[in-house]
C-alpha positions in Angstrom: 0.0 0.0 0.0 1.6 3.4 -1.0 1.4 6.6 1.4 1.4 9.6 0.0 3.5 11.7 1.3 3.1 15.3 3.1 3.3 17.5 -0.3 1.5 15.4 -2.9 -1.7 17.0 -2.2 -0.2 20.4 -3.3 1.5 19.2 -6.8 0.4 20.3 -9.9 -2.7 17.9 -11.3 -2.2 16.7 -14.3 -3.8 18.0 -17.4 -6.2 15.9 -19.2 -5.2 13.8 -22.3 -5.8 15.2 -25.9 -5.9 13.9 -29.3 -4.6 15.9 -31.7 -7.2 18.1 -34.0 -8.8 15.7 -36.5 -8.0 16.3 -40.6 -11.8 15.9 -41.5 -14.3 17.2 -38.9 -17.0 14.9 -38.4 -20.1 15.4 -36.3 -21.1 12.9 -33.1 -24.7 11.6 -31.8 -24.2 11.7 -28.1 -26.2 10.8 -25.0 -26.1 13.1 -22.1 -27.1 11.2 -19.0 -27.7 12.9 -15.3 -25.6 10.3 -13.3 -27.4 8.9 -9.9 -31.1 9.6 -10.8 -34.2 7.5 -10.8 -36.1 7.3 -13.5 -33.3 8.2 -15.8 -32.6 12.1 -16.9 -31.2 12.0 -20.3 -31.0 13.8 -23.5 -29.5 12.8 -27.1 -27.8 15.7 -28.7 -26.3 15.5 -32.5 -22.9 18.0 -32.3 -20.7 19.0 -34.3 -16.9 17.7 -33.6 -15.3 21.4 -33.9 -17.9 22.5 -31.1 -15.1 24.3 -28.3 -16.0 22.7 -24.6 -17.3 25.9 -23.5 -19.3 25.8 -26.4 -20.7 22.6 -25.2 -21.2 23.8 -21.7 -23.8 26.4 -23.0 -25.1 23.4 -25.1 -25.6 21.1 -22.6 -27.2 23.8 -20.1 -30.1 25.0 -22.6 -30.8 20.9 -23.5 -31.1 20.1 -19.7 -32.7 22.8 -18.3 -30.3 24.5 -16.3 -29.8 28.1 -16.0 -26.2 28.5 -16.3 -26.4 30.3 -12.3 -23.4 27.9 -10.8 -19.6 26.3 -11.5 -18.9 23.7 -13.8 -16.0 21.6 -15.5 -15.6 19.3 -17.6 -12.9 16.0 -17.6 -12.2 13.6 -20.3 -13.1 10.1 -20.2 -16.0 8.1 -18.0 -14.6 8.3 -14.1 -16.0 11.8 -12.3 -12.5 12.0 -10.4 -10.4 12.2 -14.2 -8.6 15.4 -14.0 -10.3 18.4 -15.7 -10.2 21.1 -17.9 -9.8 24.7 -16.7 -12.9 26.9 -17.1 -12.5 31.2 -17.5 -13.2 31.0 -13.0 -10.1 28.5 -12.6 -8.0 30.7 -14.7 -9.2 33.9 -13.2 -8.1 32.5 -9.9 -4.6 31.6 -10.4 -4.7 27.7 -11.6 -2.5 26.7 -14.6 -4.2 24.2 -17.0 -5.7 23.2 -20.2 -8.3 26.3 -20.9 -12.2 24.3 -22.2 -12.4 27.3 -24.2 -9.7 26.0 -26.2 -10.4 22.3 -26.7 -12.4 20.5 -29.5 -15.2 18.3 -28.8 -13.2 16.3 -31.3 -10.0 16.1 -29.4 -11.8 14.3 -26.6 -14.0 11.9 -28.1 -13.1 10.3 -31.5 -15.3 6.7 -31.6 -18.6 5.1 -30.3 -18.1 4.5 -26.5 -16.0 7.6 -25.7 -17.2 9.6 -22.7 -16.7 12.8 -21.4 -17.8 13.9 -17.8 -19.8 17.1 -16.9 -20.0 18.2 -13.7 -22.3 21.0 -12.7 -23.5 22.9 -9.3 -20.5 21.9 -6.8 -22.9 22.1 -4.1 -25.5 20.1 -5.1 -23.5 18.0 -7.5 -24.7 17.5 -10.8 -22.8 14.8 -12.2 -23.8 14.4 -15.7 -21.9 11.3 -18.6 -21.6 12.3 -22.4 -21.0 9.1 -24.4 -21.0 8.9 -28.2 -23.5 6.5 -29.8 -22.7 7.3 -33.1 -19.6 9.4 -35.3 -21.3 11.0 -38.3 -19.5 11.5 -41.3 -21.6 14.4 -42.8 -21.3 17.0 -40.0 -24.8 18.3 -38.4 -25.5 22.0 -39.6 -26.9 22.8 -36.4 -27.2 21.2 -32.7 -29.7 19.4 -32.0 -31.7 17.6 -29.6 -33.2 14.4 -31.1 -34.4 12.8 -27.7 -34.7 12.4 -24.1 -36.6 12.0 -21.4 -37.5 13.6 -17.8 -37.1 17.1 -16.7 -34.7 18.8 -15.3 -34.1 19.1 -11.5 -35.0 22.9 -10.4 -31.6 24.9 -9.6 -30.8 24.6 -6.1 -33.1 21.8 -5.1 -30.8 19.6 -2.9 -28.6 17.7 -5.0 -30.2 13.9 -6.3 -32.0 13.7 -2.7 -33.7 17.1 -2.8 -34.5 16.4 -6.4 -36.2 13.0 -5.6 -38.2 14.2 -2.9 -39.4 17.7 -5.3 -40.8 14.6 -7.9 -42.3 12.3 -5.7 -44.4 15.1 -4.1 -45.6 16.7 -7.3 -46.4 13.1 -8.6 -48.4 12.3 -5.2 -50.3 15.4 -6.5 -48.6 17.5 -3.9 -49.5 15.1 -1.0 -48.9 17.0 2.7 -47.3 14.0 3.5 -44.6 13.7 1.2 -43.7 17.2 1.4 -40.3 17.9 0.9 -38.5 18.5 4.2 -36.3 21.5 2.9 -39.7 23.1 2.8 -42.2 24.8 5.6 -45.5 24.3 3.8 -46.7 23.4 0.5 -47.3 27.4 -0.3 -43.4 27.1 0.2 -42.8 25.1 -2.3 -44.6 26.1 -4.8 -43.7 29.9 -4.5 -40.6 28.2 -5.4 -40.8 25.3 -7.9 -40.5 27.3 -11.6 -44.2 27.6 -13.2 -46.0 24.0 -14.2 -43.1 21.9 -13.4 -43.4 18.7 -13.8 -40.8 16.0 -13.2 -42.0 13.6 -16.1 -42.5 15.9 -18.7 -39.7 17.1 -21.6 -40.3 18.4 -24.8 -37.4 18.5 -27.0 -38.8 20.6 -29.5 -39.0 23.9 -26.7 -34.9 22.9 -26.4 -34.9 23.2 -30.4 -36.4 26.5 -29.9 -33.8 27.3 -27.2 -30.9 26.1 -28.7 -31.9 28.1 -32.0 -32.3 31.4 -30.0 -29.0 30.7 -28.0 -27.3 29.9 -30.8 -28.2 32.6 -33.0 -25.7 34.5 -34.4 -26.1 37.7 -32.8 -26.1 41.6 -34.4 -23.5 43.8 -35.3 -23.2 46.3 -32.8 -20.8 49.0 -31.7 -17.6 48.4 -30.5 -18.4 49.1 -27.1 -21.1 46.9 -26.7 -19.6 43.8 -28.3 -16.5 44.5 -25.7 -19.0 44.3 -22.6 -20.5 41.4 -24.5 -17.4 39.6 -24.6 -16.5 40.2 -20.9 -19.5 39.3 -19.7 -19.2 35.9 -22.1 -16.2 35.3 -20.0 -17.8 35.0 -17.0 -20.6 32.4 -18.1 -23.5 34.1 -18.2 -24.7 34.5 -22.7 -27.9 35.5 -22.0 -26.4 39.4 -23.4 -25.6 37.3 -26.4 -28.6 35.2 -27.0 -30.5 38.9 -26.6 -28.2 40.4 -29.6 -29.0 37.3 -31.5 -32.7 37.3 -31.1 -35.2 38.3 -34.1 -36.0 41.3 -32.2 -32.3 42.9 -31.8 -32.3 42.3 -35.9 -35.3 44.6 -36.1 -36.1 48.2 -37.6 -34.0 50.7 -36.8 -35.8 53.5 -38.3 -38.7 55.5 -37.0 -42.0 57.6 -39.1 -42.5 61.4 -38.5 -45.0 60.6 -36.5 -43.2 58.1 -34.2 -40.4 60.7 -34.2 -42.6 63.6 -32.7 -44.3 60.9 -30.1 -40.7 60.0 -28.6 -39.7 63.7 -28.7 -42.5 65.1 -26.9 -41.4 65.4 -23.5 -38.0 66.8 -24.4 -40.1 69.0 -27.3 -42.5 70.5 -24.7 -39.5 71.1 -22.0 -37.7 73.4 -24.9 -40.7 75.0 -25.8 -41.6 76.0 -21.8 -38.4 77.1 -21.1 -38.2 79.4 -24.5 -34.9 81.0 -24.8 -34.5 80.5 -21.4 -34.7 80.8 -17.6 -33.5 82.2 -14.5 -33.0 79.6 -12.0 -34.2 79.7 -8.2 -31.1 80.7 -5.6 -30.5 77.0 -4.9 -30.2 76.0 -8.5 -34.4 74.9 -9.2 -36.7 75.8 -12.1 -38.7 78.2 -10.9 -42.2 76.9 -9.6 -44.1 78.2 -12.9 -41.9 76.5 -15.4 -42.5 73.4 -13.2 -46.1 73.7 -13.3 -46.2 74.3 -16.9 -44.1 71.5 -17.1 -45.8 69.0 -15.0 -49.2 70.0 -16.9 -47.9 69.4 -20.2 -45.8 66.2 -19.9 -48.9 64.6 -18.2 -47.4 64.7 -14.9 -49.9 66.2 -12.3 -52.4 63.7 -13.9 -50.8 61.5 -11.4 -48.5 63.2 -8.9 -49.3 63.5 -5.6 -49.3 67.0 -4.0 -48.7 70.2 -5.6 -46.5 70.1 -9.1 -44.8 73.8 -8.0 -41.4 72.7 -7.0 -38.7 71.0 -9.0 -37.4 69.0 -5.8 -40.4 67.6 -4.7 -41.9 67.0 -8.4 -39.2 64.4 -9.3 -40.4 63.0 -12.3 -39.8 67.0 -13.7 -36.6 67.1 -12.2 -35.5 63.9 -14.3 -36.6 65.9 -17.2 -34.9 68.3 -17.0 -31.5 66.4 -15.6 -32.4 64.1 -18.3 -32.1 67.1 -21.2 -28.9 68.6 -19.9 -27.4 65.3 -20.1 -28.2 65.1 -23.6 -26.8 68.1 -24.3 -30.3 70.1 -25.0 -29.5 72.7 -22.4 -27.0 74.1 -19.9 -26.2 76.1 -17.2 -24.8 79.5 -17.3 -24.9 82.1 -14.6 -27.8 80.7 -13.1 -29.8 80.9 -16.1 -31.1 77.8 -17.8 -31.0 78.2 -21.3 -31.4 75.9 -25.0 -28.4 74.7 -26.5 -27.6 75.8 -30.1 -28.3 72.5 -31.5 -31.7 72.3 -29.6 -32.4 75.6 -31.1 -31.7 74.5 -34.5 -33.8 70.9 -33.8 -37.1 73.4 -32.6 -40.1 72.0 -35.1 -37.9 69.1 -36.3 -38.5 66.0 -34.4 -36.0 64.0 -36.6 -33.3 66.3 -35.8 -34.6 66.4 -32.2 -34.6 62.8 -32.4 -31.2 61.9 -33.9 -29.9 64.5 -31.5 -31.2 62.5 -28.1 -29.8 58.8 -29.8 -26.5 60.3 -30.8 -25.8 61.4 -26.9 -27.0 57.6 -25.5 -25.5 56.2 -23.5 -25.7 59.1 -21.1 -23.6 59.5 -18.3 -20.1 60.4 -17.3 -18.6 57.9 -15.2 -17.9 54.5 -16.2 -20.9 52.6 -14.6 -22.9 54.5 -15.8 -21.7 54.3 -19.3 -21.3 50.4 -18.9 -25.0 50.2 -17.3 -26.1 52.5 -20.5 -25.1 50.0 -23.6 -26.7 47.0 -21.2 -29.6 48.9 -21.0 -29.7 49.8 -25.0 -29.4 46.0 -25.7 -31.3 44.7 -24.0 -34.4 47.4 -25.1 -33.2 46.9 -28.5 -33.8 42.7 -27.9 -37.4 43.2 -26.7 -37.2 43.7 -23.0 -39.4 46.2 -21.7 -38.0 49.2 -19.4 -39.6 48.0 -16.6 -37.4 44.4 -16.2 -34.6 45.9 -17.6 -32.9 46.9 -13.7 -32.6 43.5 -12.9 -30.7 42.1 -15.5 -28.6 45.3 -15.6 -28.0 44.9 -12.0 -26.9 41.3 -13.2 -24.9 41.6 -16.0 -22.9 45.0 -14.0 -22.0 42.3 -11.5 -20.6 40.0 -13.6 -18.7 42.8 -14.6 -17.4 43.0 -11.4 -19.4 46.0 -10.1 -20.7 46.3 -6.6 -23.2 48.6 -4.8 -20.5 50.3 -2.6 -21.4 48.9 0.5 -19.8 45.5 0.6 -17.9 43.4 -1.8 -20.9 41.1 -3.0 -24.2 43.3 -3.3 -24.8 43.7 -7.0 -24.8 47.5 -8.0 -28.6 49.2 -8.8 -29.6 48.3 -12.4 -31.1 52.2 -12.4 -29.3 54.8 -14.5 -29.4 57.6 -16.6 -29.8 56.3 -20.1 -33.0 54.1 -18.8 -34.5 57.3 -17.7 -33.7 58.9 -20.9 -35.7 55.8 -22.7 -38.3 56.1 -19.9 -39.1 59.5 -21.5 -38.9 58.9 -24.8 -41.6 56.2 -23.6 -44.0 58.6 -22.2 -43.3 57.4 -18.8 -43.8 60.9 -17.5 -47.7 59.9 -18.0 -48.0 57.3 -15.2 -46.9 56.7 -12.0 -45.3 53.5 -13.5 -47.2 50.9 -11.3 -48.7 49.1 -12.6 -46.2 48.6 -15.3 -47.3 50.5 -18.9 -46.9 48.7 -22.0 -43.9 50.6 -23.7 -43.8 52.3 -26.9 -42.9 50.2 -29.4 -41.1 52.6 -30.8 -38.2 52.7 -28.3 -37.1 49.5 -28.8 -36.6 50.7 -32.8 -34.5 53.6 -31.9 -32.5 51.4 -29.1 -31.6 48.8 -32.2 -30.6 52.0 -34.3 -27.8 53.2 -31.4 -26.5 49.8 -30.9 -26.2 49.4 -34.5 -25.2 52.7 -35.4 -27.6 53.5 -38.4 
């Protein structure tokens, strides 16, 4: 029996074994199989052989049903304990290895039989076995998912335990006495178990669907988008990317007279109050007449509570006006508020008015807000509406690596500048915003236009 000695456990592990890249690519029919679980979780994928392993490990997420919110690594052959590749985390935090991003599918499996592990979730374990069941000479167009069975565990249900006592309770048709003991009550669990789950049920025509969207090749957009895009992409998450490549972000870009004078007409009616200009209060406000005239006009006191006299206790006017300096439509000189020259020159023109507002977005000065201004844009531009667009800002600025300022792990606000600018091109001024307005379709049009830059 050998004992290992004091420093083995701190020696390099070695790096998985690779073939060498294949002269002609061929494609592979593969089952993915959840190890551990009774009935059996699988899924049968047809892949292309050139496919990168990080490639696969968005794959492999969309035709399970995971949502890409935990770790994961891949190692070559069928034992769970082979060593592994190195993923964009392990790299980040200091290990030397073989990068996945770097390695063929191809280079790891070659004939009928070969395997590849998948792990997923450290905590709860996901151990999943990719075995080729067939190598295809004529190389699939596309991925796709040709069969399977079973759904998905829910994310952080407990590992193959927690999972097992989720589907025997839903198929007791949510018996009280089989109620998962991770739980308080049955109101519990079902606050938490995702919409009509059901343990028995897979469709793999809604992973098609998925794997389509996912795999869409996303817009053009401007440089500094596609460079958060990418960094973001580093980190796991390609939900930015699936957005970029949906039909929506491929949409119109260009606006009618009409549409152009609806979006303007907050910032149209704030020029044509404040004239040539005026004289602000001694602490810096719009005096309470311009704010009246103001609230009146952009729909505002239809809603506001209280008296629309003064600019900082009528907030949704002072965003108006905060909102048209920072696009450059007025400025402050002397104490006098007063039109810019190119507002002047857009007065009666709500094209020019119009191209003037996209070509200041993103708004803001620091670097957040900048950052939280193109995420905003894209994801407007890919269909989601203003009012759950926080969230995933807030989301994608932390995988950024931003923070709210109070602590090292609370993700920053999603709220910034250039979705208030949006907001009023919207008509948000017009409701309270709860319950949540249906947006102007036309936003989303003149989103796509800045991100695309046409």
């Amino acid at each position: 029996m050998r004992i290992p000695d004091a420093f083995e456990a701190y020696r390099p592990e070695p790096d998985p074994d690779l073939r060498p890249v294949p002269e002609h690519l061929r494609g592979f029919v593969v089952r993915l199989d959840l190890r551990d679980v009774r009935p059996p979780v699988w899924r049968r994928l047809e892949l292309r052989g050139d496919l990168t392993l990080l490639d696969l490990h968005y794959i492999l997420q969309i035709a399970m049903g995971w949502q890409d919110c935990h770790l994961h690594r891949f190692s070559a052959g069928a034992s769970r304990w082979a060593p592994y590749f190195r993923t964009e985390f392990d790299l980040s935090e200091g290990d030397d290895g073989i990068p996945e991003g770097e390695v063929r599918l191809d280079q790891v499996v070659a004939k009928k039989g070969d395997a590849l592990c998948y792990e997923y979730d450290f905590g709860d374990s996901w151990h999943h076995l990719l075995r080729v069941e067939k190598v295809l000479d004529e190389v699939p167009e596309t991925v796709r998912c040709t069969g399977g069975r079973m759904a998905c565990p829910p994310e952080d249900s407990g590992g193959i335990y927690g999972f097992a006592e989720l589907s025997a309770w839903v198929r007791s048709g949510y018996d009280e006495s089989q109620l998962p003991t991770n739980f308080e009550d049955a109101e519990d669990v079902r606050a938490w178990l995702p919409d009509g789950w059901d343990p028995d049920r897979f469709d793999p025509d809604r992973v098609n669907d998925a794997l389509d969207a996912a795999l869409a090749a996303p817009v053009e957009v401007r440089e500094e988008l596609a460079a958060l895009a990418e960094r973001i992409e580093r980190q796991g998450p390609r939900t930015l990317r699936e957005i970029l490549g949906s039909d929506a972000a491929h949409g119109a870009t260009t606006v009618t007279e009409e549409e152009a004078r609806r979006l303007t007409e907050v910032f149209s009616v704030f020029l044509d109050v404040i004239g040539d200009g005026v004289d602000l209060t001694g602490a810096g406000y719009l005096p309470p007449t311009v704010v009246e005239q103001v609230a009146e006009r952009c729909g505002v006191t239809s809603w506001w509570v209280g008296k629309a006299d003064r600019e900082d206790r009528t907030i949704p006017v002072l965003r108006i006006r905060e909102n048209a300096q920072g696009l450059g439509l007025v400025s402050i000189r002397k104490g006098r508020l007063s039109p810019t020259a190119a507002a002047r020159r857009a007065r009666g023109d709500a094209q020019e008015l119009l191209g003037h507002v996209l070509g200041h977005l993103p708004v803001g000065r620091r670097r957040h807000e900048q950052e939280a201004g193109w995420l905003t844009l894209a994801l407007v531009a890919g269909g989601v509406t203003l009012h759950d667009c926080p969230g995933l800002v807030s989301g994608f600025l932390a995988d950024l690596g931003w923070r709210d300022g109070r602590d090292r792990f609370s993700p920053p606000s999603g709220q910034n500048p250039t979705l208030d600018v949006l907001r009023d091109l919207s008509g948000w001024s017009r409701t309270s915003g709860w319950p949540p307005r249906d947006d102007d379709p036309s936003v989303a049009v003149v989103a796509r236009a800045v991100i695309r830059n046409v």
